[in-house]
Rosetta silent file (secondary structure, phi, psi, omega in degrees, C-alpha in Angstrom):
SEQUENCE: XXXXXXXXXXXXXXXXXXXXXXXXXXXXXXXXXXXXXXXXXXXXXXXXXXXXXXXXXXXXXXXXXXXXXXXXXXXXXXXXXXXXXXXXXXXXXXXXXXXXXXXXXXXXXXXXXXX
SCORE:     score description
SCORE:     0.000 S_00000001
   1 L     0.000  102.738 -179.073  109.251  144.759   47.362 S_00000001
   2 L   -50.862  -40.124 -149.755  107.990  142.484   50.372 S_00000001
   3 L  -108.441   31.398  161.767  111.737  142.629   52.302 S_00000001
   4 L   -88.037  159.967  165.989  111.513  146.811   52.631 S_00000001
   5 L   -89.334  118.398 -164.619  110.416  147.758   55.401 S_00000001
   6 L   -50.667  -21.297 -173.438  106.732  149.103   55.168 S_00000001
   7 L  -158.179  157.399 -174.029  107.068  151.934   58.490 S_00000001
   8 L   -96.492   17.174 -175.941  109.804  153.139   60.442 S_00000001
   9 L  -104.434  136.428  173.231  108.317  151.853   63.444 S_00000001
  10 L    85.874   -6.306 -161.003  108.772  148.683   65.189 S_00000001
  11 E   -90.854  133.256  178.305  111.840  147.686   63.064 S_00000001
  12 E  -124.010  169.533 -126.676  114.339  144.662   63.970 S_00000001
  13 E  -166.332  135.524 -165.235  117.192  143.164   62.215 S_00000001
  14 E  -101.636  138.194 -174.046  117.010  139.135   61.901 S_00000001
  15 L   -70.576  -34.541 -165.808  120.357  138.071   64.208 S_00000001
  16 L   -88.235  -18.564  176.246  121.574  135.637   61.411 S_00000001
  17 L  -125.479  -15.080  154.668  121.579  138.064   57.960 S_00000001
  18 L   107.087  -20.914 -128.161  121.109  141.277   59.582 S_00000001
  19 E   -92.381  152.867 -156.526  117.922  142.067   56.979 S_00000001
  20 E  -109.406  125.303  160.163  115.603  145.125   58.802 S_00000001
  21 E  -151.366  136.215  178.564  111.818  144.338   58.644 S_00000001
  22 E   -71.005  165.323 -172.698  109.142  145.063   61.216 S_00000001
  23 H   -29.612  -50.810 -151.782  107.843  142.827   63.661 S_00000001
  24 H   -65.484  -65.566  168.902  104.460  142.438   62.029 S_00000001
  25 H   -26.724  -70.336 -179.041  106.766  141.549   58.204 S_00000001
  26 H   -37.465  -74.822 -169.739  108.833  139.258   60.024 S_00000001
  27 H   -47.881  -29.616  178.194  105.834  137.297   61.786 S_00000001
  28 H   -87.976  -59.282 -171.087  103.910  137.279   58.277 S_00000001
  29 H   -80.624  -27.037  178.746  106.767  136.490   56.094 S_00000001
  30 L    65.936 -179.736 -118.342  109.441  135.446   58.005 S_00000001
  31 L  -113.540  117.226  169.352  113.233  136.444   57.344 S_00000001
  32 L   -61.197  -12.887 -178.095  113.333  136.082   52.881 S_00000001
  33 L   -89.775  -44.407  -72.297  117.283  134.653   53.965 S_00000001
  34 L  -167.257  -52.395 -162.230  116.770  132.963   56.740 S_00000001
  35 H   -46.199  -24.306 -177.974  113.111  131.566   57.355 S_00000001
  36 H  -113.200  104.269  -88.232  114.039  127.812   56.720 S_00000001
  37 H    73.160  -98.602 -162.911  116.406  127.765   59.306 S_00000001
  38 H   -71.887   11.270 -151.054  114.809  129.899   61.990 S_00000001
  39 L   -49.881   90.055 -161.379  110.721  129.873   61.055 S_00000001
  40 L   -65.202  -38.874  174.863  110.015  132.805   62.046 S_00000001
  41 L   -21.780   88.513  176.247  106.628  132.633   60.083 S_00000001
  42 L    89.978   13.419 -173.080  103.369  132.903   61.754 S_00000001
  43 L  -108.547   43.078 -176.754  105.869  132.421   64.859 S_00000001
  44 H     0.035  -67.976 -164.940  105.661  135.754   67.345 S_00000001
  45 H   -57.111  -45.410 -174.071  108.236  133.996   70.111 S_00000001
  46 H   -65.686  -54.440 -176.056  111.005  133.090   67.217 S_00000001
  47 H   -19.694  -85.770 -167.873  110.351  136.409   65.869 S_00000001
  48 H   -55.576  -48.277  165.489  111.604  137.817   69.125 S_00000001
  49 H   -58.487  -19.530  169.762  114.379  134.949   69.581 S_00000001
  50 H  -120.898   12.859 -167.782  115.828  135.542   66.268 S_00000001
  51 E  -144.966  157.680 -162.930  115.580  138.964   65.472 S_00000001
  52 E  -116.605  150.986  177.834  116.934  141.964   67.385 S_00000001
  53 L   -99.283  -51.959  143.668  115.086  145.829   67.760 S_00000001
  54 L    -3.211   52.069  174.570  118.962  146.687   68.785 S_00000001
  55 E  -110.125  138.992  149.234  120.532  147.726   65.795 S_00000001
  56 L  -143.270  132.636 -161.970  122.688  150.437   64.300 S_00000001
  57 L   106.786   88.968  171.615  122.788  151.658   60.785 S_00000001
  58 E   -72.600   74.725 -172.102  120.953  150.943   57.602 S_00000001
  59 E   -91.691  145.691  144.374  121.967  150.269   53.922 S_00000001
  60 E   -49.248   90.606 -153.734  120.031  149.562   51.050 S_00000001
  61 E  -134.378  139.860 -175.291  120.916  146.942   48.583 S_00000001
  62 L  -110.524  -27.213  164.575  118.928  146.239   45.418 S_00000001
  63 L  -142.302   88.083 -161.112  122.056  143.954   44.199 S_00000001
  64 H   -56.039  -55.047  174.059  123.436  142.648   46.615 S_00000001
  65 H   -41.144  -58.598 -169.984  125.940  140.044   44.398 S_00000001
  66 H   -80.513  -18.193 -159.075  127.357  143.422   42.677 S_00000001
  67 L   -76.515  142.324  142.484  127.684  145.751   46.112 S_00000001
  68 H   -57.049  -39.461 -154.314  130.864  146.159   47.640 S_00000001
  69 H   -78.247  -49.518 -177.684  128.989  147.129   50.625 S_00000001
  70 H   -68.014  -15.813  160.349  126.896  143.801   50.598 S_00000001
  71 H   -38.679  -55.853  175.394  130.558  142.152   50.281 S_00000001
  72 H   -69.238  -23.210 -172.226  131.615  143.688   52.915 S_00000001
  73 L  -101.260   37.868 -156.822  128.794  143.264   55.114 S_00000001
  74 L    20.502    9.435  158.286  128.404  139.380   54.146 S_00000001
  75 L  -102.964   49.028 -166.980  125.051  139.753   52.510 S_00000001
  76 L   -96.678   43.903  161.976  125.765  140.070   49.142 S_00000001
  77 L  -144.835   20.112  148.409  124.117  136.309   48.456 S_00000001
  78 L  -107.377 -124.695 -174.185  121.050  137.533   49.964 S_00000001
  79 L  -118.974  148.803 -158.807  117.756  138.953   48.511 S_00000001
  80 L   -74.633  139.091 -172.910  117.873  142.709   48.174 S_00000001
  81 E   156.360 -169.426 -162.220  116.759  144.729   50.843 S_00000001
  82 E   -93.343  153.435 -179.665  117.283  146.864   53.844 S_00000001
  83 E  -150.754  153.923 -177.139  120.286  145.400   56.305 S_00000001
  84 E  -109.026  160.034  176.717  121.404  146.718   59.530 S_00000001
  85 L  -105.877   -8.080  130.206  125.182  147.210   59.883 S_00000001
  86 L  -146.052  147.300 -165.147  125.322  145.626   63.472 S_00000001
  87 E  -120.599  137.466 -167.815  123.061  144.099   65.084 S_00000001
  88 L  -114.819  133.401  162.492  123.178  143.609   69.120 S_00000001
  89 L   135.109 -163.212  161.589  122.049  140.393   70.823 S_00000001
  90 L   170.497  158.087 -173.091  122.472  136.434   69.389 S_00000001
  91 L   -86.180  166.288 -163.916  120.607  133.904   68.829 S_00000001
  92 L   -50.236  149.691 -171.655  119.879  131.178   71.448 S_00000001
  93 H   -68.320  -41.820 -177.538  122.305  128.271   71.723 S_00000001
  94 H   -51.685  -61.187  141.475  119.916  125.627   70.755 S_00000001
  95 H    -4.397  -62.762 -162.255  119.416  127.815   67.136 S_00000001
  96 H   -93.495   -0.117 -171.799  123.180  127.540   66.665 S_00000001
  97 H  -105.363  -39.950  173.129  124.060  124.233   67.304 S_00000001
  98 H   -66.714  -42.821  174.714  121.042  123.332   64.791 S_00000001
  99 H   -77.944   -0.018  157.896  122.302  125.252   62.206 S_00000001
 100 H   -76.582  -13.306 -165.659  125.744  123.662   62.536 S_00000001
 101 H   -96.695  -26.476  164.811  123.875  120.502   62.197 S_00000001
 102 L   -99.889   20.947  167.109  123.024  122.124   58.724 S_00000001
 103 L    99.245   -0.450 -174.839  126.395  122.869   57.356 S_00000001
 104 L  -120.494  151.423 -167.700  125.971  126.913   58.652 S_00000001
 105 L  -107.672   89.031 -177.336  128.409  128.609   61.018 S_00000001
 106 L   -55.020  137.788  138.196  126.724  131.759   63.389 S_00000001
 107 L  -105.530  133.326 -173.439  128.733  134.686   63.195 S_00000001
 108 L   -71.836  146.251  166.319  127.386  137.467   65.589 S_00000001
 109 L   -98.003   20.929  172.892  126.726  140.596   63.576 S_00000001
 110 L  -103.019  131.184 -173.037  127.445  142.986   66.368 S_00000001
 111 L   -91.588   11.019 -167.379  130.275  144.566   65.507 S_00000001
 112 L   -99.397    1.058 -175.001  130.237  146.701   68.799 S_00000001
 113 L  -120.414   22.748  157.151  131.994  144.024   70.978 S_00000001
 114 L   -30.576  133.449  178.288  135.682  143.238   69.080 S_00000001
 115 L   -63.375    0.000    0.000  138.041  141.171   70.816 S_00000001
């Protein structure tokens, strides 16, 4: 499974789906949710512009569709894998007004700043 994370070292959280991978994973594979939108792939600087080392809190989800947890945490329409449960930071304004341009709405995942 490509979207686990291979070492506990190094690990970030992608700002737009939350999913935990290390740098190096990101930069080869780019985000399995996420990558045609942000493309992170073979990209170091998006890497760091779309993904956060700022995280806290891990779950597992191998089916994400069936989890309550991935309900709750909105990724239970992505691909199974490790997810952080908030993620600190967002991504750059240019990033969010292009993905509004595709029909997708950023929501910040850090849940440590409620209004």
């Amino acid at each position: 499974m490509d979207t686990v994370p291979k070492e506990l070292r190094h690990l970030r959280a992608c700002l737009l789906c939350s999913l935990v991978k290390t740098i190096d994973q990101f930069e080869i594979d780019g985000c399995d949710n996420c990558d045609e939108y942000l493309q992170m792939r073979s990209n170091r600087e998006m890497v760091y512009d779309c993904t956060s080392s700022n995280f806290d809190g891990i779950i597992a989800l191998m089916n994400p569709e069936d989890s309550w947890v991935g309900k709750w945490q909105k990724v239970n329409k992505c691909v199974p894998g490790t997810y952080a449960i908030s993620v600190s930071g967002s991504l750059p304004g240019g990033l969010v007004r292009e993905l509004r341009t595709h029909g997708i709405v950023y929501r910040s995942r850090d849940t440590s700043q409620k209004a």
